[in-house]
C-alpha positions in Angstrom: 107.0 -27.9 103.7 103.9 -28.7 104.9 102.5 -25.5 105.2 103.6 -24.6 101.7 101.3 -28.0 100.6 98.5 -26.9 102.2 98.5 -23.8 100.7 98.8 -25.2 97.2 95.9 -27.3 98.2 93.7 -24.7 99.3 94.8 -22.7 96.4 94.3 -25.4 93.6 90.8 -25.7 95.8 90.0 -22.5 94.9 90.5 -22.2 91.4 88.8 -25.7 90.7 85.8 -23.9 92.6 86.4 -20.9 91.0 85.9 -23.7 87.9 83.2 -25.4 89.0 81.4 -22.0 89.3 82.0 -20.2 86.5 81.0 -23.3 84.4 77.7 -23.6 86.3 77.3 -20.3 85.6 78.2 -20.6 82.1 75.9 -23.6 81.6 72.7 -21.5 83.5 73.3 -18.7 81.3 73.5 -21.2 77.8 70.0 -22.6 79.1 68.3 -19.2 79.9 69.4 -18.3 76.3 67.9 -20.7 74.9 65.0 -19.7 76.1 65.3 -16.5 75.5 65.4 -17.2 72.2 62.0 -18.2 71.8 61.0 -15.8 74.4 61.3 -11.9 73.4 62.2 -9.4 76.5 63.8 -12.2 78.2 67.4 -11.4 79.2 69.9 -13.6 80.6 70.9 -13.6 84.6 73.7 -14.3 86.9 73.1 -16.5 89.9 76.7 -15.4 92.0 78.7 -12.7 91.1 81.2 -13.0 88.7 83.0 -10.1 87.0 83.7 -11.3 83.9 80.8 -13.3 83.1 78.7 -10.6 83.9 80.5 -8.5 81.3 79.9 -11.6 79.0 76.2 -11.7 79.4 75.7 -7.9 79.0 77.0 -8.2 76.1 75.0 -11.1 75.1 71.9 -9.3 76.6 72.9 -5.9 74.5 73.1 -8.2 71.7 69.2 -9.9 72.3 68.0 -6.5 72.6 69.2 -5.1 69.4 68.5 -8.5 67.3 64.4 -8.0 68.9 64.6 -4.1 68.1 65.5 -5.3 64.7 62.9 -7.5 64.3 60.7 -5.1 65.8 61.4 -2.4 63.2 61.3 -5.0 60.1 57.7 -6.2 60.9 57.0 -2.5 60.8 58.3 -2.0 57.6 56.6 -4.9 56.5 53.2 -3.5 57.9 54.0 -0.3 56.1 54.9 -2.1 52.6 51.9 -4.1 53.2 49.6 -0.9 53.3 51.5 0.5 50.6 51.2 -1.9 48.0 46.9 -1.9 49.0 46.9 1.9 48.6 48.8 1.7 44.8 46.7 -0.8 43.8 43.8 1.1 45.1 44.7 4.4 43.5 46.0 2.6 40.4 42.8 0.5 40.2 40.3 3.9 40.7 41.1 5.8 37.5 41.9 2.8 36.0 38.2 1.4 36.5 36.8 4.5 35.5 38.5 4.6 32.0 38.0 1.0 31.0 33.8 1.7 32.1 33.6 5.0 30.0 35.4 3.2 26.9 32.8 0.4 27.3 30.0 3.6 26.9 31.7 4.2 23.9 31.2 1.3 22.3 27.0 1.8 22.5 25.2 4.6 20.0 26.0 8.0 21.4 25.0 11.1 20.3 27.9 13.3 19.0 27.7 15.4 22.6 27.3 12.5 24.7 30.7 10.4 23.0 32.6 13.7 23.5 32.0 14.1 26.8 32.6 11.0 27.5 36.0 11.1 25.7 37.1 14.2 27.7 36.6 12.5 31.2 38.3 9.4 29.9 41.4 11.9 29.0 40.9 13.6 32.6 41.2 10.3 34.2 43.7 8.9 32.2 45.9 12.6 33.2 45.1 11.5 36.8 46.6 8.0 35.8 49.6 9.4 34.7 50.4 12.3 37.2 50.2 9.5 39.7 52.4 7.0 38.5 55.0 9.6 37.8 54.5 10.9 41.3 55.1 7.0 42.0 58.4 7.3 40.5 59.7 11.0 41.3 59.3 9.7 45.3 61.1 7.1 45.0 64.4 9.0 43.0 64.2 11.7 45.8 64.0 9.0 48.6 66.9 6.6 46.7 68.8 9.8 45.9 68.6 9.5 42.6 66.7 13.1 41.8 69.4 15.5 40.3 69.6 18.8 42.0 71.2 21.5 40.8 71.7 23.5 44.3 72.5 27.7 44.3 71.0 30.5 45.4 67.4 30.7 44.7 65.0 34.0 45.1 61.7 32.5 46.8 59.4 35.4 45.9 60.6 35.2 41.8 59.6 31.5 42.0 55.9 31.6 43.9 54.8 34.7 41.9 54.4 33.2 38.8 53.1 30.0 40.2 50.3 32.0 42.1 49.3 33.7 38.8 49.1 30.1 37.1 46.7 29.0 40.0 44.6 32.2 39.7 41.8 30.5 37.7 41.6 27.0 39.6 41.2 29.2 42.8 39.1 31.5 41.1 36.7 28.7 39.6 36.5 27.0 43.2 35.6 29.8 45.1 38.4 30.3 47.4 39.2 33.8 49.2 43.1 33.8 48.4 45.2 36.3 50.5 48.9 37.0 49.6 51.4 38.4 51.9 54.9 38.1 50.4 57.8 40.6 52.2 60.2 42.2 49.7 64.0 42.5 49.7 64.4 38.9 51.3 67.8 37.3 51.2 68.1 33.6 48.5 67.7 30.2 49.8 70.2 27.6 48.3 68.3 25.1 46.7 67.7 23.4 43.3 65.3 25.7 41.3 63.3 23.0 39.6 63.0 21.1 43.0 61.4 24.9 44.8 59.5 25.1 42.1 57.8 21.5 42.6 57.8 22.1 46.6 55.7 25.2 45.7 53.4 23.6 42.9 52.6 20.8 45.4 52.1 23.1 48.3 49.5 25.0 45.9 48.1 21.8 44.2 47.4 20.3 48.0 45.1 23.7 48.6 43.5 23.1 45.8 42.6 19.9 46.5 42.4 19.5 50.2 41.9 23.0 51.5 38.5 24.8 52.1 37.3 28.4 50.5 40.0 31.0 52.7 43.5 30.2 51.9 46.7 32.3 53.6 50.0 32.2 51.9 52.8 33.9 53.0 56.4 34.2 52.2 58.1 35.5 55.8 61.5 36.2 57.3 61.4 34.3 60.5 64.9 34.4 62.6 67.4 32.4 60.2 64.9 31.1 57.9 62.5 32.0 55.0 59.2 30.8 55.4 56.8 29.5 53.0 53.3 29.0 54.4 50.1 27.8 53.0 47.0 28.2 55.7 43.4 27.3 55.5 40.3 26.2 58.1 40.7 23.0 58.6 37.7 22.2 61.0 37.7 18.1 60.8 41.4 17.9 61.2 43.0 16.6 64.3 46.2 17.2 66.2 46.2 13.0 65.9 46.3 13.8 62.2 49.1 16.2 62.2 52.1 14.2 62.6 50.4 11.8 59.5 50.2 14.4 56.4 53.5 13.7 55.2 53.0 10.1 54.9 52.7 9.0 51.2 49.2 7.1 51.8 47.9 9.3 54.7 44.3 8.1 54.0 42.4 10.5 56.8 38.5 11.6 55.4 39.7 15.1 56.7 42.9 15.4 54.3 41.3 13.5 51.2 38.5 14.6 49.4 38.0 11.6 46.6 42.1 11.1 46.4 43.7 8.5 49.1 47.3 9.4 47.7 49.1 11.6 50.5 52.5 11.8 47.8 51.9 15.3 47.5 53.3 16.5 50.8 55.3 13.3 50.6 57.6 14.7 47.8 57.8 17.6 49.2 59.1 16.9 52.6 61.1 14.7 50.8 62.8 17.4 48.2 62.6 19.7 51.2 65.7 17.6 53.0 66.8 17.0 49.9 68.1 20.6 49.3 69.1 20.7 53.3 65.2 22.5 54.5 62.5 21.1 56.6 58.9 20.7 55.6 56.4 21.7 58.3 52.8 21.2 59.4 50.8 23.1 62.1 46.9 22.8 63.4 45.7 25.8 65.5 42.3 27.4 66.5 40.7 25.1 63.3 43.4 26.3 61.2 46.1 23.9 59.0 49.3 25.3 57.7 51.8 23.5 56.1 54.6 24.6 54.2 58.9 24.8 54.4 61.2 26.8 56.6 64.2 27.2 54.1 67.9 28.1 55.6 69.0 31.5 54.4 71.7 31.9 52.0 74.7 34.4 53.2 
């Protein structure tokens, strides 16, 4: 009987160590989160070993890291915003300021010349108004979902042709060297007509704007894919830049001549995934091609 009782004992001793333990442990670990709290990257520790209350505090230590990664990731998007709303209001503001000083020259006496000139750069800038704050808005239905596509097969050569004979003349007039290599008897792409035709027009209108005199496009079989390409020398670029084109306010002196906007390449990398493709950009030897690898239709 005795020895039973001093077995109880040293067992009840146990647990109320066991107790006393675990609460210590329980009570460290409240104080260190506390702390941690305040104090990002720090992560709660066990002084003794303890199976379960380890299990407890990784958890609780998963749970810091996510809540910091979160935190993390909404000051970014905050940053981003931030530099978004400064790059509408500065591209908004631009064309903007330009209209409102021309209509004040056309309130003065202007010869007949002089007042239709003006009135025709007042119309240009007030197109460039326009096209952007519809860009504005077509970006933000692709991005929300909200852009209706109508997806089926689509032949890539019928749709560039006729957009490459619209562009003739811009090219033309700004003295690029435009060479054309499109292969015949390529298989469709499924996609939303409308949305390849404004991949393509942007893809054009970016050379235009951005590219140099020599400009490369090429439509190309390439393993499983169909490639559209646009090329042209690029020597200011950077492989720093590269990753950046796609960004709707890429801002870089080497992609922007007079236009901060990067929307562009924005929609189309955008529409790209839309229709299930995947908008691409490549720097090599002072050269800069972007344009879409489209999945083959079978």
């Amino acid at each position: 009987m005795g020895i039973a009782l001093l077995l109880s004992l040293i067992a009840l001793a146990a647990v109320l160590l066991l107790r006393y333990r675990r609460g210590r442990a329980l009570s460290q670990a409240a104080s260190q989160l506390k702390k941690a709290r305040s104090q990002p990257g720090k992560r709660l520790r066990l002084a003794a070993p303890d199976r379960p209350v380890e299990e407890l505090l990784a958890q609780i230590n998963g749970l810091l890291e996510d809540r910091e990664t979160e935190t993390r990731q909404l000051r970014e998007r905050e940053e981003s915003l931030r530099r978004q709303i400064a790059n509408v209001s500065h591209d908004l503001r631009t064309p903007l300021t330009s209209i409102l000083g021309y209509l004040q020259l056309l309130e003065g006496d202007l010869k007949p010349e002089e007042r239709s000139r003006y009135l025709q750069v007042v119309e240009e800038r007030a197109r460039v108004l326009q096209e952007l704050i519809t860009a504005f808005y077509d970006l933000s239905r692709i991005e929300g979902g909200e852009y209706p596509l109508e997806i089926q097969p689509v032949d890539l050569r019928r749709r560039l042709e006729p957009l490459l004979a619209s562009f003739y003349d811009d090219f033309q007039q700004a003295g690029f060297q435009v060479e054309v290599e499109l292969e015949e008897g390529l298989p469709p792409v499924l996609a939303d007509p409308g949305g390849v035709t404004r991949v393509l027009t942007n893809l054009l209108s970016n050379a235009l704007k951005h590219g140099s005199t020599t400009l490369t496009i090429r439509l190309f079989r390439e393993g499983d894919f169909l490639v559209t390409s646009f090329s042209n020398d690029a020597p200011h670029l950077t492989q720093e830049d590269l990753p950046r084109v796609f960004e709707r306010f890429y801002t870089g002196d080497q992609m922007r001549t007079g236009q901060n906007t990067g929307l562009g390449l924005a929609i189309v990398k955008a529409l790209a995934q839309r229709m299930g493709h995947t908008a691409f950009a490549q720097l090599e030897n002072g050269v800069f091609t972007v344009g879409v690898r489209w999945h083959m239709y079978r």
